[in-house]
N, C-alpha and C positions, 0 to 999 in steps of 0.2 A: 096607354095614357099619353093624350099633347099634352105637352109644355111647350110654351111662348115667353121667351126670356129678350129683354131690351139690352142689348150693346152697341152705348154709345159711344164706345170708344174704340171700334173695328171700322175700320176704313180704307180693309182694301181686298185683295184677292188672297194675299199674303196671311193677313187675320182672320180672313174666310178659314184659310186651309186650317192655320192654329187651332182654330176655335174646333172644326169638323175632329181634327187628331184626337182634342181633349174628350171627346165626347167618345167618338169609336175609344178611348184608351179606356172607357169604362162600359162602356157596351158596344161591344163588335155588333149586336145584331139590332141597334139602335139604325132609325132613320133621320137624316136631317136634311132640314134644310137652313143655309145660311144666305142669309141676303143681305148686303152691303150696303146697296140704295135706301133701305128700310130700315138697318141696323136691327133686323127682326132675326133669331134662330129658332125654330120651330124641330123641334127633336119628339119622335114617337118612340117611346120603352116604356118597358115594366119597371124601372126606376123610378122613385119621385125625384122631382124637380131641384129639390134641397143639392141631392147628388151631382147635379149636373152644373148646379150653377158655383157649388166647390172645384168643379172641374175645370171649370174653363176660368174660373176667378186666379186657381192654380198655373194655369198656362198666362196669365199676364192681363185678365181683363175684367171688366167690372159688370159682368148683367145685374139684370134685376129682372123679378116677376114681370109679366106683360097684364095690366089689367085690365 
């Protein structure tokens, strides 16, 4: 399953990495991508989305759904 989550509040390489840690801390065999120009994380698991966006809220940031 994609998930497309908005953080508006990741602005750098540094919140890239954050955000990438939170996500492998809950699925190692998850994909992502995080993009900083765009403020877009695009992550592929078998997780839903609910999971992922507690993860990375946990690590210091605020997504939201992409609609």
């Amino acid at each position: 399953m994609k998930t497309e989550l908005a953080v508006e509040d990741m602005s750098c390489g540094g919140c890239a990495r954050s955000i990438a840690r939170a996500v492998a801390g809950l699925d190692p065999a998850a994909a992502v991508d995080v993009d900083v120009s765009t403020k877009i994380v695009t992550i592929t698991s078998t997780l839903p989305a609910s999971r992922f966006v507690e993860a990375i809220a946990a690590a210091g940031f605020h997504p939201s759904a992409r609609n």
